[in-house]
N, C-alpha and C positions, 0 to 999 in steps of 0.2 A: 504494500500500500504506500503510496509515492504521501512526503510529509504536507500537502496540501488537504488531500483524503483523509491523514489521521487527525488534524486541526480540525477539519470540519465535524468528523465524528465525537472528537472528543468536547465541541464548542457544544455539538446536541447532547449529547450525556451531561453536563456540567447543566444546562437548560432545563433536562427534565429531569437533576435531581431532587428538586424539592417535593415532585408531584409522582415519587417514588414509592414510596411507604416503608423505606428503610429507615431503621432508628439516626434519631438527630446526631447522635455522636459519629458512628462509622458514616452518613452523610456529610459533614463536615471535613471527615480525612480522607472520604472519596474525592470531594470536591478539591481540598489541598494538591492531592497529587496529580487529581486530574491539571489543573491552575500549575501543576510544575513541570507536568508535561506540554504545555500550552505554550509556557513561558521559553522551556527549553526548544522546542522547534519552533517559535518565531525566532530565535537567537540563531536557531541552525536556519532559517530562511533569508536572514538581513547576511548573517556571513557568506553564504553562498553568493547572492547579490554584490555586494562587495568585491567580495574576487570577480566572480564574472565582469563588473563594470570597470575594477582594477584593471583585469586580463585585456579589456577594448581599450581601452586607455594606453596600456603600454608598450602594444604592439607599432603603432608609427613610431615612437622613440626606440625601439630596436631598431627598427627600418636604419634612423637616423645614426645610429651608434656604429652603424656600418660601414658611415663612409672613410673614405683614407684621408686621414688628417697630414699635412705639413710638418713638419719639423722646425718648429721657434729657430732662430738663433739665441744665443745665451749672451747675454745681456752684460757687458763688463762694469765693474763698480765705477765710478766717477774720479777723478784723478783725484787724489789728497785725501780720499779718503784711508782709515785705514780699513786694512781687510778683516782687522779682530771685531 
């Protein structure tokens, strides 16, 4: 089940816990882990995003990193100065 599919099941479970008939307490820590698993694949859904728009993003600056650069010439200090 792809984590779009399990969000949306677990957003309806968390929905019809109250109209359950399971005791307040074990509803309460269903609801907690359910809300932790919730919380935990929207984290895994923004990081995924992230890298994917990193990944577009970095690709013309590879391109770029390719080309052949020149060779400075090296730069001599200024007369009178000293070299320490």
């Amino acid at each position: 089940m792809s984590r779009t599919s399990t969000l949306i099941v677990l957003g309806v479970l968390i929905a019809l816990a109250p109209f359950s008939g399971i005791p307040v307490n074990l509803r309460a820590l269903l609801e907690v882990i359910f809300g932790m698993f919730v919380l935990g694949i929207g984290f895994s859904l923004r990081a995924h995003e992230a890298r994917r728009m990193h990944g577009a993003k970095s690709a013309p600056v590879a391109a770029a990193a390719e080309l052949p650069v020149e060779p400075q010439p090296i730069a001599e200090p200024p007369h009178g100065v000293s070299p320490i």
